[in-house]
PDB file of N, H, CA, C and O in Angstrom:
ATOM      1  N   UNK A   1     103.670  62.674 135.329  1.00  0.00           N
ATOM      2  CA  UNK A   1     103.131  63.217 134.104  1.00  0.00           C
ATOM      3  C   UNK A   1     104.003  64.405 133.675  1.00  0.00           C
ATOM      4  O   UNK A   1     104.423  65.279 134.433  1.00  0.00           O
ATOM      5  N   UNK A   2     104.213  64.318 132.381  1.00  0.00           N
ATOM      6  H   UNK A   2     103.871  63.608 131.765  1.00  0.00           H
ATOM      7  CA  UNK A   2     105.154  65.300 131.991  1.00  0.00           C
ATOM      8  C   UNK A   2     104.364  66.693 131.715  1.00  0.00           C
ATOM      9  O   UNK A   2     103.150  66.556 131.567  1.00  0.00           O
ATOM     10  N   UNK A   3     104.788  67.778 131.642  1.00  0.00           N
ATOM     11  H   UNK A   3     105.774  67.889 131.762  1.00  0.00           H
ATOM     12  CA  UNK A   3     104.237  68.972 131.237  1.00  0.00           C
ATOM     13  C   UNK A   3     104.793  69.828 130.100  1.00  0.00           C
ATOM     14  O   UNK A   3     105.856  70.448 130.059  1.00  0.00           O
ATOM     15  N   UNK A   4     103.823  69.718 129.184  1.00  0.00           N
ATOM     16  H   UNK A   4     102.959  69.214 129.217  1.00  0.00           H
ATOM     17  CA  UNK A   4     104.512  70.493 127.901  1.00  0.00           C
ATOM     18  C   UNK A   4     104.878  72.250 128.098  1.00  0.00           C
ATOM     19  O   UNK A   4     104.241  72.921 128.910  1.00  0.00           O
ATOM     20  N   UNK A   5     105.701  72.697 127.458  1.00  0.00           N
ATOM     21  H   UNK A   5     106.219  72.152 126.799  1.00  0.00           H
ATOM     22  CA  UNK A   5     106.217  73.740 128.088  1.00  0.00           C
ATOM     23  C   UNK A   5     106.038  74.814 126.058  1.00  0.00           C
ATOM     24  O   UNK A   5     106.317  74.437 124.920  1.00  0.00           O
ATOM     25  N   UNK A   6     105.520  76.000 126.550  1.00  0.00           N
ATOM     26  H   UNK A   6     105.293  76.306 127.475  1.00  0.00           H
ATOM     27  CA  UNK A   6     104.810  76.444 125.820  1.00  0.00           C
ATOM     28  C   UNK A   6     106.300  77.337 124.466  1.00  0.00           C
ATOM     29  O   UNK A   6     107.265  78.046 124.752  1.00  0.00           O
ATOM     30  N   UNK A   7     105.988  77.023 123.604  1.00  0.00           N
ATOM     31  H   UNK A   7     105.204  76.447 123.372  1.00  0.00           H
ATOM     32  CA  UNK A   7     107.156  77.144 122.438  1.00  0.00           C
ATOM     33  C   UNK A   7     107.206  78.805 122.418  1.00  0.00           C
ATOM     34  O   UNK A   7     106.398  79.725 122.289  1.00  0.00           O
ATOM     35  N   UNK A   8     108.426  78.666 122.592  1.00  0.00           N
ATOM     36  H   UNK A   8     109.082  77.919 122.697  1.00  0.00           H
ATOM     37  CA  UNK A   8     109.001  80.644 122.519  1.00  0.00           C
ATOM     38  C   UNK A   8     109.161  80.995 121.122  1.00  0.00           C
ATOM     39  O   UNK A   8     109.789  80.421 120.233  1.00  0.00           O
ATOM     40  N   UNK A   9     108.650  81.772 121.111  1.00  0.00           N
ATOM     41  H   UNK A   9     108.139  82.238 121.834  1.00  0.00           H
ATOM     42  CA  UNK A   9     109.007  82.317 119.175  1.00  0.00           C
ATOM     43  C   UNK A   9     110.546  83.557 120.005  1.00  0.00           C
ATOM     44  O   UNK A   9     110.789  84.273 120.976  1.00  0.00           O
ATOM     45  N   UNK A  10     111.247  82.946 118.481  1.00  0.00           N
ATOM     46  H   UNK A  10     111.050  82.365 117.692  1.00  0.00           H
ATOM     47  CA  UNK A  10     112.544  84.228 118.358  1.00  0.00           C
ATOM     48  C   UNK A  10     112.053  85.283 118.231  1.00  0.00           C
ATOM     49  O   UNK A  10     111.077  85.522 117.521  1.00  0.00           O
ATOM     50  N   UNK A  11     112.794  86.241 119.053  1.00  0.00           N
ATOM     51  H   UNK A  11     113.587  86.047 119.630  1.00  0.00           H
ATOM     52  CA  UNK A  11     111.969  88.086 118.314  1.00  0.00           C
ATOM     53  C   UNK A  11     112.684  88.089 116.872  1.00  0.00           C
ATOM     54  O   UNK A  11     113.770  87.717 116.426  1.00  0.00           O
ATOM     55  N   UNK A  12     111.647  88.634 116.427  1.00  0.00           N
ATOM     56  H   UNK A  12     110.766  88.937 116.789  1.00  0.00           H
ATOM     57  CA  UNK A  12     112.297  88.935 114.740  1.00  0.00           C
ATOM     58  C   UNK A  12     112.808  90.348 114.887  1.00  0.00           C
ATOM     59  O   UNK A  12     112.787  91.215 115.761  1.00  0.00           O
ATOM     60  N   UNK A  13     113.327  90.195 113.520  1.00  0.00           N
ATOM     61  H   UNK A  13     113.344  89.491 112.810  1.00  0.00           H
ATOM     62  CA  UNK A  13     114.193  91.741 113.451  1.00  0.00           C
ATOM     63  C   UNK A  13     113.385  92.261 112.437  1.00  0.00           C
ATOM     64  O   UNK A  13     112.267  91.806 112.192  1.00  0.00           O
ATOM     65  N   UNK A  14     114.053  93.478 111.652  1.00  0.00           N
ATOM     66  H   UNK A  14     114.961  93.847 111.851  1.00  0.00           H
ATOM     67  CA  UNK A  14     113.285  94.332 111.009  1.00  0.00           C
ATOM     68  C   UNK A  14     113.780  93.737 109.290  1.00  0.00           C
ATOM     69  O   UNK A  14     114.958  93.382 109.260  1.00  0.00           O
ATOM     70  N   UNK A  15     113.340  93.660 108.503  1.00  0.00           N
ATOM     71  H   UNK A  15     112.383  93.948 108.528  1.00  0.00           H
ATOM     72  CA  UNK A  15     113.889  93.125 107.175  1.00  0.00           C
ATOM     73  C   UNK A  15     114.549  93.793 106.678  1.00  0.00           C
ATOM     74  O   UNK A  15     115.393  93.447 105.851  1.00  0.00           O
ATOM     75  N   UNK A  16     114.315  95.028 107.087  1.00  0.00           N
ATOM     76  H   UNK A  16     113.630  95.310 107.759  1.00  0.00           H
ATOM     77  CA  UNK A  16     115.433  96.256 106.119  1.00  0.00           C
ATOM     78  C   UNK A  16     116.499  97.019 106.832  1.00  0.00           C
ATOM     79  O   UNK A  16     117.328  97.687 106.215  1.00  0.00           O
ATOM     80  N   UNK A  17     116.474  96.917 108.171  1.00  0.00           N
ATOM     81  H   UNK A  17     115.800  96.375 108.672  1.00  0.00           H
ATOM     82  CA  UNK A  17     117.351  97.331 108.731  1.00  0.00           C
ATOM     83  C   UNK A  17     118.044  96.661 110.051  1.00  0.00           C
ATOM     84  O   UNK A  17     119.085  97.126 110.515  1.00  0.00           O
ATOM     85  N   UNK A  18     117.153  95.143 110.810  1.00  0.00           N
ATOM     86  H   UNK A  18     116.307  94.765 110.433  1.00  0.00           H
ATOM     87  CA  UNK A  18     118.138  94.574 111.491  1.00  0.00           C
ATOM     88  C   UNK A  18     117.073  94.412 112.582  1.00  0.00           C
ATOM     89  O   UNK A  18     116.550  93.365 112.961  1.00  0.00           O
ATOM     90  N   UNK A  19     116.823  95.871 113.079  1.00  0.00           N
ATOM     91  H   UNK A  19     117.248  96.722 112.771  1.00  0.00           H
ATOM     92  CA  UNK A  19     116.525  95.921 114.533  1.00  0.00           C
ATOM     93  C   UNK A  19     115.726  95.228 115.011  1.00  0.00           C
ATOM     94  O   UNK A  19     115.281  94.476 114.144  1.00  0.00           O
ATOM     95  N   UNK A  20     115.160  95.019 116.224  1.00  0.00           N
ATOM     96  H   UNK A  20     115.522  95.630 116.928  1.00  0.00           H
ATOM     97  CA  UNK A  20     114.347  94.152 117.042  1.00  0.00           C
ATOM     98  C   UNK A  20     113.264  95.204 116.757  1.00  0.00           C
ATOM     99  O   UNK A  20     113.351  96.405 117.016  1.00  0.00           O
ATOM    100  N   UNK A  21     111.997  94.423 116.056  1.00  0.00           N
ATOM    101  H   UNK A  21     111.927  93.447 115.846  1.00  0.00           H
ATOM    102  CA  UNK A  21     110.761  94.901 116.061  1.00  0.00           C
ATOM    103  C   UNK A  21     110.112  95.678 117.248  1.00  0.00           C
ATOM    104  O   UNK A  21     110.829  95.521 118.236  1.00  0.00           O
ATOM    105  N   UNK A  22     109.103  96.401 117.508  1.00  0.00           N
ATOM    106  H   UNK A  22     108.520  96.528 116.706  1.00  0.00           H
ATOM    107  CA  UNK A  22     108.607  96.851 118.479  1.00  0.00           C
ATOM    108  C   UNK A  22     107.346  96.013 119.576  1.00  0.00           C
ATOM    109  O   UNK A  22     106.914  95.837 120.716  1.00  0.00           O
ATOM    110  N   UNK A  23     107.262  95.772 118.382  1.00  0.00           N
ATOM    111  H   UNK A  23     107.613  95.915 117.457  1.00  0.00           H
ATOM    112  CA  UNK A  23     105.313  94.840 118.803  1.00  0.00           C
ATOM    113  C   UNK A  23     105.564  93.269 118.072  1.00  0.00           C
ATOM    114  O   UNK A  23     106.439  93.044 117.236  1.00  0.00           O
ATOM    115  N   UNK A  24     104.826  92.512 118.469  1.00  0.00           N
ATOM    116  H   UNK A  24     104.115  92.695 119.148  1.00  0.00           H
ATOM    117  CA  UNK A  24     105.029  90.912 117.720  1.00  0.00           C
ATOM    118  C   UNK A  24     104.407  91.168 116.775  1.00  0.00           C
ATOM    119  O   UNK A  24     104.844  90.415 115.904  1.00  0.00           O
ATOM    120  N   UNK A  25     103.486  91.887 116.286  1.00  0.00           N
ATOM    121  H   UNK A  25     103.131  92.498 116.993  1.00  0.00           H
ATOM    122  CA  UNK A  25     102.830  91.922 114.703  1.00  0.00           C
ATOM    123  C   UNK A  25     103.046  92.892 113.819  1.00  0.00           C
ATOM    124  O   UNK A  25     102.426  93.326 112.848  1.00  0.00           O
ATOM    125  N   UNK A  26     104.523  93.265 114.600  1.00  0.00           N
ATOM    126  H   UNK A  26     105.027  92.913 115.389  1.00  0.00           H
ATOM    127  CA  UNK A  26     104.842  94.685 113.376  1.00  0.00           C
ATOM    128  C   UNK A  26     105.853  94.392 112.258  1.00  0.00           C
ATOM    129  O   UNK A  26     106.938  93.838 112.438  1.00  0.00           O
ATOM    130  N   UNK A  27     105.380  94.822 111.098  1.00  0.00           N
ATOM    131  H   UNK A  27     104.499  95.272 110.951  1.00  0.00           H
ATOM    132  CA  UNK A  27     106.401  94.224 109.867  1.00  0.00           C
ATOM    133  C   UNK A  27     107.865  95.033 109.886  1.00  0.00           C
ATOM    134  O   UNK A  27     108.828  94.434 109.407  1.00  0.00           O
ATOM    135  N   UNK A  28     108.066  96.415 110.441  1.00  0.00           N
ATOM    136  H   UNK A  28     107.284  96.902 110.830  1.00  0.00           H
ATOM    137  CA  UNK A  28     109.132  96.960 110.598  1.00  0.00           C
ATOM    138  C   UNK A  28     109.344  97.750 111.638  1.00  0.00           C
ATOM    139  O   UNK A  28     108.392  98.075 112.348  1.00  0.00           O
ATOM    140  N   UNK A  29     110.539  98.160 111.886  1.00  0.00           N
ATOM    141  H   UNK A  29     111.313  97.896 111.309  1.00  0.00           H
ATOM    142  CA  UNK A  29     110.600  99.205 113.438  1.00  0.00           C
ATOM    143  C   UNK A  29     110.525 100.315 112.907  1.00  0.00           C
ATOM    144  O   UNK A  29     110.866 101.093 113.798  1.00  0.00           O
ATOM    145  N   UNK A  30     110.243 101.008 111.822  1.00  0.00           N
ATOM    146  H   UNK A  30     109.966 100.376 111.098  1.00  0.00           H
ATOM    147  CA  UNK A  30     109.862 102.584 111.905  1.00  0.00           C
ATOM    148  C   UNK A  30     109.436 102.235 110.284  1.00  0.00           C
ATOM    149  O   UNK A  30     109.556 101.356 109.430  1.00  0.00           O
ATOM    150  N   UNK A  31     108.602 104.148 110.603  1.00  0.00           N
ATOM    151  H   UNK A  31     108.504 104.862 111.297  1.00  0.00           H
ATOM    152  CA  UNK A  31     108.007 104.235 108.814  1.00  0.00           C
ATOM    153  C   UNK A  31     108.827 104.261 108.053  1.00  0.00           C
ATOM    154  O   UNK A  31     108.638 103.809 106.923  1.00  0.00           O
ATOM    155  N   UNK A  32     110.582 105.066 108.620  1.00  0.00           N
ATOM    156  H   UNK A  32     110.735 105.433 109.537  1.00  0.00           H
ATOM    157  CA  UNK A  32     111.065 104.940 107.323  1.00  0.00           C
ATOM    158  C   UNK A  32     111.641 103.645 106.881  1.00  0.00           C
ATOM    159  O   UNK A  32     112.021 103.634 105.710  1.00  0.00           O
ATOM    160  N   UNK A  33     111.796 102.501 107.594  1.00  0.00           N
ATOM    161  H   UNK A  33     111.487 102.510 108.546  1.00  0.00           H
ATOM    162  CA  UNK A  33     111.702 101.414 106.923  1.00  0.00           C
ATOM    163  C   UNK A  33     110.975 100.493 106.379  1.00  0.00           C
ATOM    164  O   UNK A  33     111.219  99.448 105.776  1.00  0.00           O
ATOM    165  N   UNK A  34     109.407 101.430 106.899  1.00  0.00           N
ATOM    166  H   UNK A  34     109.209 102.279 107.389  1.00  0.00           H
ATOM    167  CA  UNK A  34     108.500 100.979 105.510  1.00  0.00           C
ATOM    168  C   UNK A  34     108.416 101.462 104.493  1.00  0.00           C
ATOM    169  O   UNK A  34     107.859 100.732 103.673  1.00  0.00           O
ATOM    170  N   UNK A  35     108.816 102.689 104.019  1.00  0.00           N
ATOM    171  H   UNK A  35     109.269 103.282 104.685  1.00  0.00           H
ATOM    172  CA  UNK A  35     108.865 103.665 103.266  1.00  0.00           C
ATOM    173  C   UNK A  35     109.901 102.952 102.149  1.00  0.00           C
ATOM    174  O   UNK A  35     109.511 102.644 101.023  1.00  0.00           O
ATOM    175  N   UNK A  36     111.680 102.669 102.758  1.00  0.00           N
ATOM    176  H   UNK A  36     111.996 102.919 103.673  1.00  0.00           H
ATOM    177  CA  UNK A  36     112.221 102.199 102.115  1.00  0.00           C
ATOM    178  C   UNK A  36     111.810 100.904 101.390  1.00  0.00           C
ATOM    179  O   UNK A  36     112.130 100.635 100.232  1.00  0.00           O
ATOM    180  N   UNK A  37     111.101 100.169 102.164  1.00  0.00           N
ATOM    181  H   UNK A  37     110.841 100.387 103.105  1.00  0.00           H
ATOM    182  CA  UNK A  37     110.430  98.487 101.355  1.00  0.00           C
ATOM    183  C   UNK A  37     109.646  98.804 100.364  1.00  0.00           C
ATOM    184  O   UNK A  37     109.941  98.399  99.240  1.00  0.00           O
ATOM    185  N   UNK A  38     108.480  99.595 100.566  1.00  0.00           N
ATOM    186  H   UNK A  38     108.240  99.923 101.480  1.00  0.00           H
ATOM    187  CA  UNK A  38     107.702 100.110  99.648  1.00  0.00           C
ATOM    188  C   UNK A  38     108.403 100.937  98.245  1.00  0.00           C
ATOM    189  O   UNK A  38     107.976 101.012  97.093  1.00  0.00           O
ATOM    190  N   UNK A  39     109.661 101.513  98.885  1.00  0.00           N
ATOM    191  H   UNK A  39     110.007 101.453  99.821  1.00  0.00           H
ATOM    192  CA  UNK A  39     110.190 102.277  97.319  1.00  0.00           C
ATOM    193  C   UNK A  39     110.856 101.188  96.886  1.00  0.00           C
ATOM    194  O   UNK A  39     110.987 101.157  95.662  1.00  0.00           O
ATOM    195  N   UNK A  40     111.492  99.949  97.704  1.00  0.00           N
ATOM    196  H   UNK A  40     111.385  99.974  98.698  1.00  0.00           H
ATOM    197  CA  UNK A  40     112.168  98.950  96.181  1.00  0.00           C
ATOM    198  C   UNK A  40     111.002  97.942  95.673  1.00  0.00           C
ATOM    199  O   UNK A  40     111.326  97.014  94.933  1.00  0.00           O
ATOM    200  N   UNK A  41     109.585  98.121  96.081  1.00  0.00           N
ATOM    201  H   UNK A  41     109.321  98.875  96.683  1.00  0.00           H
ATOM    202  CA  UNK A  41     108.578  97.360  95.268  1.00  0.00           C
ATOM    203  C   UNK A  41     108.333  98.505  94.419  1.00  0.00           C
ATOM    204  O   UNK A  41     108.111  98.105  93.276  1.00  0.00           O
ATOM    205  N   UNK A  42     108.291  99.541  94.492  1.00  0.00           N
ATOM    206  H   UNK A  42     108.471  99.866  95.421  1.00  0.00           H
ATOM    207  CA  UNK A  42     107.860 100.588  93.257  1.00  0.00           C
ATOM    208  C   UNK A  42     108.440 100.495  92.294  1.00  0.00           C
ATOM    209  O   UNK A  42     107.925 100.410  91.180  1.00  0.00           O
ATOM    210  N   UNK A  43     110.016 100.493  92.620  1.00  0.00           N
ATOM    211  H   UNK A  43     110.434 100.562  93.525  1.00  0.00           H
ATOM    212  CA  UNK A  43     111.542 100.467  91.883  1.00  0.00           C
ATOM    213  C   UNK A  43     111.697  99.312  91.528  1.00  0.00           C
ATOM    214  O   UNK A  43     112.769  99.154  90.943  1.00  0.00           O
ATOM    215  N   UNK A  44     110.943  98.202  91.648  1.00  0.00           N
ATOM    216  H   UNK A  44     110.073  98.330  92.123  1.00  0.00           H
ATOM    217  CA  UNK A  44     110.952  96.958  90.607  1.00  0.00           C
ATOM    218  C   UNK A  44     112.725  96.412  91.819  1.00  0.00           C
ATOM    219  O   UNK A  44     113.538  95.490  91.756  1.00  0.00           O
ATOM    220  N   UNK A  45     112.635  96.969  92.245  1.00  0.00           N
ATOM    221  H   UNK A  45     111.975  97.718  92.296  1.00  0.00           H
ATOM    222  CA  UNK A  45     113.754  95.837  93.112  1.00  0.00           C
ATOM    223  C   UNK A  45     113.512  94.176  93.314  1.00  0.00           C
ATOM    224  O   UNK A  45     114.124  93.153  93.007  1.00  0.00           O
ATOM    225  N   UNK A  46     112.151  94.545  94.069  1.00  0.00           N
ATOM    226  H   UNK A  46     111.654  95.376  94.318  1.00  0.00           H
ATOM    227  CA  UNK A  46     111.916  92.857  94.347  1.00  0.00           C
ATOM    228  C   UNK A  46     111.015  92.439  92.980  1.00  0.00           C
ATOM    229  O   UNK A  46     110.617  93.223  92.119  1.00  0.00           O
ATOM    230  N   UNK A  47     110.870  91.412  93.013  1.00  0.00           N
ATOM    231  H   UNK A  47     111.193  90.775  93.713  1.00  0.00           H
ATOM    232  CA  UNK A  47     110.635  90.736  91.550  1.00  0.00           C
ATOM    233  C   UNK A  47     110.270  89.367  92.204  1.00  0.00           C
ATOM    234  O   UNK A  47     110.890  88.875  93.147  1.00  0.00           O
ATOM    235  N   UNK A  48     108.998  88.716  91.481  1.00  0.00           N
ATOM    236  H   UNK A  48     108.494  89.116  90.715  1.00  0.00           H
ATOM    237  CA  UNK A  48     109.222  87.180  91.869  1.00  0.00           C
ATOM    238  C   UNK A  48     109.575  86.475  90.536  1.00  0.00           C
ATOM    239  O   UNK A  48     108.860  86.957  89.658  1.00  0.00           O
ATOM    240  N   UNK A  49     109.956  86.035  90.309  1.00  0.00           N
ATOM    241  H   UNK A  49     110.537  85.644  91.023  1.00  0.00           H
ATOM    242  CA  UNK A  49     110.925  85.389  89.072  1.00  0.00           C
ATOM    243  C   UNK A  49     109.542  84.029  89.114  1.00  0.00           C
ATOM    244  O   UNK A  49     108.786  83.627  89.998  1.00  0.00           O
ATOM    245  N   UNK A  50     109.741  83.700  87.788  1.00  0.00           N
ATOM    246  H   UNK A  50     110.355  84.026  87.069  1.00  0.00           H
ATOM    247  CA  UNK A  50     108.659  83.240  86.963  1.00  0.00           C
ATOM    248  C   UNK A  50     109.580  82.678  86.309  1.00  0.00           C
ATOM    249  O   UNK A  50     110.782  82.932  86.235  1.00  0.00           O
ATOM    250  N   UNK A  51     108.705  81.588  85.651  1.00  0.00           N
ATOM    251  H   UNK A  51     107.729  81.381  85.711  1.00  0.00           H
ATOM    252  CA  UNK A  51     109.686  80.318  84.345  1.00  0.00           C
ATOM    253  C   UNK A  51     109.226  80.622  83.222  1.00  0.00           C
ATOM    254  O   UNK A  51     108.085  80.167  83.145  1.00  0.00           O
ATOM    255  N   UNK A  52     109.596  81.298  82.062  1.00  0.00           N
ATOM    256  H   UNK A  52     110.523  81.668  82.125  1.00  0.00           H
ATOM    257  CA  UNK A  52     108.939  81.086  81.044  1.00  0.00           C
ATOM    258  C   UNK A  52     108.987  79.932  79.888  1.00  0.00           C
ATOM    259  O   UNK A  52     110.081  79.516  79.506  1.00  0.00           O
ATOM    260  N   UNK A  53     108.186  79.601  79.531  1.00  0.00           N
ATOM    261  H   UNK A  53     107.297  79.938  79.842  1.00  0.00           H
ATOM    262  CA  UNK A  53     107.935  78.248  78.591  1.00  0.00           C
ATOM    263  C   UNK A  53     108.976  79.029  77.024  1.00  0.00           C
ATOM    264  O   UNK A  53     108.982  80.038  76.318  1.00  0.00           O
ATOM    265  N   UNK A  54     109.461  78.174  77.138  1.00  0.00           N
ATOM    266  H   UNK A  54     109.456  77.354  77.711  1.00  0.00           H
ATOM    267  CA  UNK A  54     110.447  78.228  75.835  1.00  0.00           C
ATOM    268  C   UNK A  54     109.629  77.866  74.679  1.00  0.00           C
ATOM    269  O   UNK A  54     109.883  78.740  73.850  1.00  0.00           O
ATOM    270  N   UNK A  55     108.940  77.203  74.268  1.00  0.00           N
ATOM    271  H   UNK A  55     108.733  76.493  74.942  1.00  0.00           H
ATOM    272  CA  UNK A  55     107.984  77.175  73.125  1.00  0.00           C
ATOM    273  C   UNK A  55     106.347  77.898  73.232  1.00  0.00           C
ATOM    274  O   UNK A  55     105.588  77.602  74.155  1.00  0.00           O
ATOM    275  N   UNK A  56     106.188  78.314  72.765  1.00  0.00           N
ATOM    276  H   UNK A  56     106.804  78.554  72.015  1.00  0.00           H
ATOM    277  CA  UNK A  56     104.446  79.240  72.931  1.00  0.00           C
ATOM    278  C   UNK A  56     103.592  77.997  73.117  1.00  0.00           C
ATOM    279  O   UNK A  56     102.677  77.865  73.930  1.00  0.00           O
ATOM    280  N   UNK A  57     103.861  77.454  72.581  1.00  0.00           N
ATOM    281  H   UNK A  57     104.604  77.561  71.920  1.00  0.00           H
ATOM    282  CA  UNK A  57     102.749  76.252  72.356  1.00  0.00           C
ATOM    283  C   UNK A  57     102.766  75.380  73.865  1.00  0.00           C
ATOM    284  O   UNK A  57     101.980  74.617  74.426  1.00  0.00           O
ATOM    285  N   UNK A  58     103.639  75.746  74.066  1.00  0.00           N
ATOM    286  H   UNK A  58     104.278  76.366  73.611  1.00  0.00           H
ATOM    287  CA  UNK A  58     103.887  75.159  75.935  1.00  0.00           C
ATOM    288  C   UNK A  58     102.288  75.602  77.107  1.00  0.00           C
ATOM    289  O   UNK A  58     101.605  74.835  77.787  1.00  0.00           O
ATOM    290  N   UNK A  59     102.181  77.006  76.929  1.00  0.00           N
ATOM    291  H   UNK A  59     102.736  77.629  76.377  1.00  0.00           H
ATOM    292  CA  UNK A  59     101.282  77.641  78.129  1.00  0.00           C
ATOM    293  C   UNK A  59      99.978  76.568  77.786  1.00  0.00           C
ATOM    294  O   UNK A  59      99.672  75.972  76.754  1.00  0.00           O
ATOM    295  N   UNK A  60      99.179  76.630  79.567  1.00  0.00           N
ATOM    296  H   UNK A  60      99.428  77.115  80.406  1.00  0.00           H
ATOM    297  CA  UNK A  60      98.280  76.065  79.609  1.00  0.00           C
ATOM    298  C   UNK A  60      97.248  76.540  79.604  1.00  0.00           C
ATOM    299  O   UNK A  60      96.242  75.833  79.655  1.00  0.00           O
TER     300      UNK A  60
END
């Protein structure tokens, strides 16, 4: 009988600066790289891009 062997997650890194996270449920390795994420959502950095309908009469 075979034995399934339990799936390793990759350590993630930090999104804004690289490093190997601290904890498995932490979004960054320090405040100031939450600080920095949070100032390019203030600063309109990130954006989710949207389609706009070329005729008005388009929207639903």
């Amino acid at each position: 009988m075979s034995q399934t062997r339990p799936m390793r997650r990759q350590p993630r890194s930090c999104p804004i600066c690289g490093k190997p996270l601290p904890l498995p449920d932490a979004r960054f390795c320090s405040d100031r790289c939450a600080q920095v994420d949070l100032g390019r959502w203030l600063s309109g950095s990130y954006a989710i891009p949207v389609r706009e309908p070329e005729d008005p009469s388009e929207e639903a």
